[in-house]
N, CA, C and O of each residue as an XYZ file, in Angstrom:
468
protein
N      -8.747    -32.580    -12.929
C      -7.799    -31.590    -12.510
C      -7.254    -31.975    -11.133
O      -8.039    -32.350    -10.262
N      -5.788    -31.888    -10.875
C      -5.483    -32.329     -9.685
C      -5.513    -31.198     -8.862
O      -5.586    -30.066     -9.341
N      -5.455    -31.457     -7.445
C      -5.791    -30.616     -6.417
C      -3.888    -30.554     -5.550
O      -3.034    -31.396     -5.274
N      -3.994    -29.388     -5.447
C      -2.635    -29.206     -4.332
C      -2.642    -29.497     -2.964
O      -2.639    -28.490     -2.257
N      -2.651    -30.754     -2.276
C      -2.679    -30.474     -0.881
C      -2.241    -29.125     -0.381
O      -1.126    -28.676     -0.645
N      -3.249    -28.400      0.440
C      -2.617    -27.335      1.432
C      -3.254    -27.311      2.421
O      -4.457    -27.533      2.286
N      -2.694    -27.022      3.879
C      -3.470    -26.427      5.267
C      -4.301    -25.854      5.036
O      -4.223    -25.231      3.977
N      -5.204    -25.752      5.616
C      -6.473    -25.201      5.966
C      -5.618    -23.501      5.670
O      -5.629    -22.917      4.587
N      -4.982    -23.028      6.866
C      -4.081    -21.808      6.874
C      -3.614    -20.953      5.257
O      -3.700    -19.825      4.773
N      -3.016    -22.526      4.809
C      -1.808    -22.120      3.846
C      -3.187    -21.778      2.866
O      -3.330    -20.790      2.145
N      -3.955    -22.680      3.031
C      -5.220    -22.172      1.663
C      -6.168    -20.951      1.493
O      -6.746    -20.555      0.481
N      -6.167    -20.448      2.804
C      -6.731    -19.259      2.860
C      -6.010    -17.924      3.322
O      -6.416    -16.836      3.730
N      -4.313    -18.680      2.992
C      -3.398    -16.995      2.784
C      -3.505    -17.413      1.272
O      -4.310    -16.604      0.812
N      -3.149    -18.176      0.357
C      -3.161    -18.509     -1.096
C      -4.659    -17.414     -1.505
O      -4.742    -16.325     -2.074
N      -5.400    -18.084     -1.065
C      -6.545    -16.911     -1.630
C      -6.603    -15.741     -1.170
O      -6.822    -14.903     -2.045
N      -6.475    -15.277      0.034
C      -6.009    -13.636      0.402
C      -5.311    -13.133     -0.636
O      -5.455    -12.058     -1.219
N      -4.164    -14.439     -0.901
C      -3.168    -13.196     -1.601
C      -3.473    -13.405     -3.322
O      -2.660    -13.091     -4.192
N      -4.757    -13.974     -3.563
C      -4.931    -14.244     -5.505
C      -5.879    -12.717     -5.454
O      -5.826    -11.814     -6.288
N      -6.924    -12.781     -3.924
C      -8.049    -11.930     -4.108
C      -7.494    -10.306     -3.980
O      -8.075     -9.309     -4.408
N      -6.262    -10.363     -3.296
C      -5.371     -9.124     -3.301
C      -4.980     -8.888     -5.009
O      -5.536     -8.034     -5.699
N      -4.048     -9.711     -5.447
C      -3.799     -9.599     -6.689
C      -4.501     -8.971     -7.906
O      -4.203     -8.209     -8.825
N      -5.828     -9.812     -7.373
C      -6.866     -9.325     -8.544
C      -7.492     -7.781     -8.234
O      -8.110     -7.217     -9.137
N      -7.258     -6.944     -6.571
C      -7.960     -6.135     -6.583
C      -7.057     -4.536     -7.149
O      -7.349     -3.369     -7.407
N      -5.944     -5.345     -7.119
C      -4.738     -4.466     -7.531
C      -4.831     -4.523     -8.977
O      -4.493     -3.555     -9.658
N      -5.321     -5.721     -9.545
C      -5.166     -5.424    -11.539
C      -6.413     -4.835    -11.554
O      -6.364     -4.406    -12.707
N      -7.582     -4.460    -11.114
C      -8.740     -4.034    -11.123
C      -8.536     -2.388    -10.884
O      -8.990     -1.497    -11.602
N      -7.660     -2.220     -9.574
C      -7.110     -0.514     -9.572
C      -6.267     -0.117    -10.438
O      -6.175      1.076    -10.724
N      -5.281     -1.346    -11.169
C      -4.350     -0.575    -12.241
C      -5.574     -0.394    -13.643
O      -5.379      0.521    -14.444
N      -6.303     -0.954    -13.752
C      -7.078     -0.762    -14.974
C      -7.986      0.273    -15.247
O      -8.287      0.839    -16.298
N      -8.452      0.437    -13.804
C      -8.830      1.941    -13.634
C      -7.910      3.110    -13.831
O      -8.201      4.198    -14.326
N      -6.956      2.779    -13.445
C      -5.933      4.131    -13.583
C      -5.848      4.161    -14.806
O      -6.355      5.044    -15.498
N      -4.958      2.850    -15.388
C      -5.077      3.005    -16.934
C      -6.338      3.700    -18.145
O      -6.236      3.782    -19.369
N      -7.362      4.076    -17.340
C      -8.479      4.437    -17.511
C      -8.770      5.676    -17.481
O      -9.565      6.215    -18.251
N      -7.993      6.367    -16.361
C      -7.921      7.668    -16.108
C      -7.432      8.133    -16.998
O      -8.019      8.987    -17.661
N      -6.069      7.665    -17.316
C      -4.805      7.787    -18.123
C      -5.168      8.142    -19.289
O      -4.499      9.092    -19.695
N      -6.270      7.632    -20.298
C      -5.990      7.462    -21.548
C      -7.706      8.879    -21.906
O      -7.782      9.688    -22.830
N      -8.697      8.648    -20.835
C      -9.914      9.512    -20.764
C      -9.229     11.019    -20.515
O      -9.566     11.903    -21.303
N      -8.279     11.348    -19.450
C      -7.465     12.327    -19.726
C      -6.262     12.746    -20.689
O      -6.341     13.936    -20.994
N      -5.482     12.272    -21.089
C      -4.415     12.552    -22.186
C      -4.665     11.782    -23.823
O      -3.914     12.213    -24.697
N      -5.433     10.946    -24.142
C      -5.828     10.885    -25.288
C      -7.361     11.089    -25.684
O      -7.624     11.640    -26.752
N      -8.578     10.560    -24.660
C     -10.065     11.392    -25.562
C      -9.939     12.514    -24.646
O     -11.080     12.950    -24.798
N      -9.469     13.215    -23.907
C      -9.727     14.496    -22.904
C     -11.077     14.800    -22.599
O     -11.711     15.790    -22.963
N     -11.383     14.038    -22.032
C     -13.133     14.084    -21.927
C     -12.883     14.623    -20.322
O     -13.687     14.125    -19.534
N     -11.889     15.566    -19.719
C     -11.700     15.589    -18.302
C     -10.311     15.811    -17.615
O      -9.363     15.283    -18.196
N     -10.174     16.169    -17.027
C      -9.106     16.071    -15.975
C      -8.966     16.153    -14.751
O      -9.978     15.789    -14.151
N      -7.681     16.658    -13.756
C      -7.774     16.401    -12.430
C      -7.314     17.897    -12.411
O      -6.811     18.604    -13.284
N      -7.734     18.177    -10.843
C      -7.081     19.503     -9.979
C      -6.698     19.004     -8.561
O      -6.909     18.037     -7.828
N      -6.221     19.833     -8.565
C      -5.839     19.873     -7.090
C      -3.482     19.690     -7.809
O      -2.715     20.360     -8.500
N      -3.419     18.180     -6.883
C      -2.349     17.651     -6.603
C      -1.461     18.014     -8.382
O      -2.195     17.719     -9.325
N      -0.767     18.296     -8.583
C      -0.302     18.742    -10.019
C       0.580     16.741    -10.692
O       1.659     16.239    -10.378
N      -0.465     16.240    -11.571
C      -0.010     14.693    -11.885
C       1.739     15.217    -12.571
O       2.159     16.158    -13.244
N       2.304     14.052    -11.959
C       3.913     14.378    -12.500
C       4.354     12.682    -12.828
O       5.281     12.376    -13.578
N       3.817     12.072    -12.379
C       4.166     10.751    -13.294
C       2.697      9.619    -13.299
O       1.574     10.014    -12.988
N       2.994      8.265    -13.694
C       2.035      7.002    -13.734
C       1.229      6.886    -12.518
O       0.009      7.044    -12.550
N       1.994      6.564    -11.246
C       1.904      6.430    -10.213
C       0.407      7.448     -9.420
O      -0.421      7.191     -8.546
N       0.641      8.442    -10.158
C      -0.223      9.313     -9.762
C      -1.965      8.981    -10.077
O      -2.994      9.248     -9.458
N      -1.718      8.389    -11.142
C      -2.800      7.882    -11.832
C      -3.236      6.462    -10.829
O      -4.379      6.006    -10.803
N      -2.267      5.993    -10.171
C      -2.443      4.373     -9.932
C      -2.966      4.968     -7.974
O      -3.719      4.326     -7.242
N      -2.533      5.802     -7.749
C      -2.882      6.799     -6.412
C      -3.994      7.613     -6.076
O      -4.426      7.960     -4.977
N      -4.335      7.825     -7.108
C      -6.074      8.526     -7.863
C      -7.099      7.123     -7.359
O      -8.083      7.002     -6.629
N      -6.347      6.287     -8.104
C      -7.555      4.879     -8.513
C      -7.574      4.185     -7.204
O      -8.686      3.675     -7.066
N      -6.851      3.965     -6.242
C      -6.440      3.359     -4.919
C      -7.485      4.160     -4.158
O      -8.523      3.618     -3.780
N      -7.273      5.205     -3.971
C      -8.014      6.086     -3.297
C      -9.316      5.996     -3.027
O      -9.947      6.067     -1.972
N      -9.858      5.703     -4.985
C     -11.063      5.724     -5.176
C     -11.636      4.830     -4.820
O     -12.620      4.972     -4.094
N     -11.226      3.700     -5.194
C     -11.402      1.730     -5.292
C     -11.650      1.614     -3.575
O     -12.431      0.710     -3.280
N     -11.194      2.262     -2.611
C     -11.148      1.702     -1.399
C     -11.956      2.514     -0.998
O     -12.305      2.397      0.177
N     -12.532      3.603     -1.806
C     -13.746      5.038     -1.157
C     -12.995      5.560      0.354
O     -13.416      5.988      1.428
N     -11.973      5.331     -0.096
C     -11.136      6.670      1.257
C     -10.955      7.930      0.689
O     -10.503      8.749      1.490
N     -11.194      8.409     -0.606
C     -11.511      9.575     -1.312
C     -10.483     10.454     -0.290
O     -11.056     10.693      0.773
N      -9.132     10.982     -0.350
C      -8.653     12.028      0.456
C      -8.524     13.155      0.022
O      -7.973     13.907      0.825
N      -8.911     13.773     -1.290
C      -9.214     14.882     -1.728
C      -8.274     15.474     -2.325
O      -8.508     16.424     -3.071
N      -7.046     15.015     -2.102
C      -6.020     16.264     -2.524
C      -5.867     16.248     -4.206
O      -5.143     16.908     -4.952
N      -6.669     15.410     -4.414
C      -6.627     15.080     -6.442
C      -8.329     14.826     -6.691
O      -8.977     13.855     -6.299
N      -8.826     16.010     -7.464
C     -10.187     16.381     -7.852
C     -10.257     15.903     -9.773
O      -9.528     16.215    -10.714
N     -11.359     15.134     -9.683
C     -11.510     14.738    -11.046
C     -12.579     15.901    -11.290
O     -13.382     16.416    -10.512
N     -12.250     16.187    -12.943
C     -13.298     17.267    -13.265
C     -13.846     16.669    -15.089
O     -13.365     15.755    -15.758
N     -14.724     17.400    -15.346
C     -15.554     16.845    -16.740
C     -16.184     15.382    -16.524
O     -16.887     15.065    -15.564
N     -15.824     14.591    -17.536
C     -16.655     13.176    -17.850
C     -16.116     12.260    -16.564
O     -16.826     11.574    -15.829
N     -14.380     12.467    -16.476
C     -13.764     11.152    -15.552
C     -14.710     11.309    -13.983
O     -15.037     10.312    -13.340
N     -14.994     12.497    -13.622
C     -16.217     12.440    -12.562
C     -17.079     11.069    -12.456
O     -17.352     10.497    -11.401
N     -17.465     10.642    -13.806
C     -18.624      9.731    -13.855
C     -17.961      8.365    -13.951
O     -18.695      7.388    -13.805
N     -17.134      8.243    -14.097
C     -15.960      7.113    -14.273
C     -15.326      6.833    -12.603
O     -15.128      5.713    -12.132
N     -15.082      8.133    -11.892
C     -15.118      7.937    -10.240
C     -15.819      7.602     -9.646
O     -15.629      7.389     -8.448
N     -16.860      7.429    -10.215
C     -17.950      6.901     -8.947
C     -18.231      5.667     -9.581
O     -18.718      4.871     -8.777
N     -18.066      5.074    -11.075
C     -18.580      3.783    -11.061
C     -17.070      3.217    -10.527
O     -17.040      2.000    -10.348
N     -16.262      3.693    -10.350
C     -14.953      2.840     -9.376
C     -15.504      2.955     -8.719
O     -16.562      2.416     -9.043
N     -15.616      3.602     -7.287
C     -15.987      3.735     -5.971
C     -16.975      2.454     -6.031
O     -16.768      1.375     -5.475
N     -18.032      2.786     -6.779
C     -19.019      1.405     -6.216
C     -18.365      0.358     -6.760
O     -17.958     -0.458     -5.933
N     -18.137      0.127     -7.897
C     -17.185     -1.483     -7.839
C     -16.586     -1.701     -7.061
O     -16.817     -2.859     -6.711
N     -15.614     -1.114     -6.294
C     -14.307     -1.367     -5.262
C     -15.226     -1.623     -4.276
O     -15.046     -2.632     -3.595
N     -16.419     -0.740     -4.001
C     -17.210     -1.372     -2.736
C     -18.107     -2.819     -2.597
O     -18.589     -3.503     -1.693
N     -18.012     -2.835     -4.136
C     -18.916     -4.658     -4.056
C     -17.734     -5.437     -4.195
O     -17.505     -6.505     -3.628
N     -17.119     -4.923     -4.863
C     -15.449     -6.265     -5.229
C     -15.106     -6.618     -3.674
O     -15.150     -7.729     -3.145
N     -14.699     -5.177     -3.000
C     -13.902     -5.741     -1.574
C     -15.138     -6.439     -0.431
O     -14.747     -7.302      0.355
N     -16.530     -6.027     -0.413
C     -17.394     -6.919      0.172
C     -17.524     -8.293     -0.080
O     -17.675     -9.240      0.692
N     -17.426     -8.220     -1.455
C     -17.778    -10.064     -1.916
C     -16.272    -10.377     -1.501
O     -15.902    -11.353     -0.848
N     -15.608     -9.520     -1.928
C     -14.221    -10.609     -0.900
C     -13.903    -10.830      0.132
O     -12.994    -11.645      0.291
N     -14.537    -10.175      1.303
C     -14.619    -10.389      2.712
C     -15.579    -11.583      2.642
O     -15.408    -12.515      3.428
N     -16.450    -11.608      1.865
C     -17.754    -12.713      2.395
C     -17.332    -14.059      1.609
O     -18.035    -15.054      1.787
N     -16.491    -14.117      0.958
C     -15.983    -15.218     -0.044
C     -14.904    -16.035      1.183
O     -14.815    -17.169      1.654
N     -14.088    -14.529      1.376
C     -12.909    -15.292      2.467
C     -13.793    -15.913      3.944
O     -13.391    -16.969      4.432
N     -14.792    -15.305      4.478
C     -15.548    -15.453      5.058
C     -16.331    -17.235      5.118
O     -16.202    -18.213      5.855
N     -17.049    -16.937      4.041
C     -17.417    -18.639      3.749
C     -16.412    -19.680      3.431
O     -16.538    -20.871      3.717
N     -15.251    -19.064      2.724
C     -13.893    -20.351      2.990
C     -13.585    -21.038      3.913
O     -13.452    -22.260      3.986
N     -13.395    -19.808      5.065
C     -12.659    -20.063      6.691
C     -13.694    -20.979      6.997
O     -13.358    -22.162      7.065
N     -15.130    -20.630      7.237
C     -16.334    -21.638      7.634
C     -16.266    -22.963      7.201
O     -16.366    -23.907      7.985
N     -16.051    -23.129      5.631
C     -15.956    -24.475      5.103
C     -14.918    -25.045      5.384
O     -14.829    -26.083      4.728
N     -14.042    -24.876      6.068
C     -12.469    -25.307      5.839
C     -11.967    -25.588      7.360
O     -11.573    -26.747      7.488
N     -11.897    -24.895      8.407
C     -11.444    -24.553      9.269
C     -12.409    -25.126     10.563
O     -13.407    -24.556     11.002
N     -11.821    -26.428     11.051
C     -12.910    -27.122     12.284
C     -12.934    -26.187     13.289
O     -12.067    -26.325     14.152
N     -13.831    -25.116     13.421
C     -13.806    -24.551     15.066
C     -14.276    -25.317     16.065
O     -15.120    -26.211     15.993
N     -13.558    -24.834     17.207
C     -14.126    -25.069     18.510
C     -14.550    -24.360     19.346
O     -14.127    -23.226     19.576
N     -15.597    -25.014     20.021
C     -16.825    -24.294     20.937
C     -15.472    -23.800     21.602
O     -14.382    -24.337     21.797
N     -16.190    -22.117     21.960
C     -15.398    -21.403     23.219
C     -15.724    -21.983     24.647
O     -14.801    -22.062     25.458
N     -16.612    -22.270     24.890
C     -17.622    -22.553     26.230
C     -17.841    -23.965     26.045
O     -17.828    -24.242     24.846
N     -18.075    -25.144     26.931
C     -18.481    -26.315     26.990
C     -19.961    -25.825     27.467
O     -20.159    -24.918     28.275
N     -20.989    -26.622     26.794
C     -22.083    -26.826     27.327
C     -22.718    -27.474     28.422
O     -23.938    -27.395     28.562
């Protein structure tokens, strides 16, 4: 398999922006999740914020995925139990991706001593 020359830089915005990508199809799949547990098995719904389109669903899951939980949209019945296994995925997904981008920069990127010895 051939390899793309890139900067040190250019290679670790390329992966910022694949590990972004993927955390965004991971929140739309959740929503899509919401979506179908509320309006086709109805095992649940929301209160609070009154849902008026998709978006709302994809604003639910954002919320959750990043555990900034702001309240103004309350899951009720089964999707309850479906909110919290988001919440903890979004909290191991976005850790292992800090520590992934983390060990890249290390492998990749020659630092230099701040201080001479």
């Amino acid at each position: 398999m051939a390899s793309i020359p890139l900067t040190p830089s250019a290679r670790v915005l390329a992966v910022t922006a694949a590990l972004f990508a993927a955390h965004m199809a991971e929140i739309s799949f959740y929503a899509g999740a919401y979506a179908l547990a509320e309006q086709v098995f109805f095992i649940g719904g929301f209160i609070g914020k009154q849902f008026m389109a998709p978006l709302d669903y994809f604003y639910f899951s954002a919320t959750t995925y990043t555990s900034l939980g702001i309240g103004d949209i309350f899951p009720t019945g089964h999707i309850r139990f479906l909110t919290g296994v988001e919440a903890l995925n979004g909290l191991l997904l976005i850790a292992w991706s800090a520590s992934f981008l983390f060990t890249l920069m290390n492998r990749i990127w020659d630092w230099q001593p701040c201080a001479r010895p």
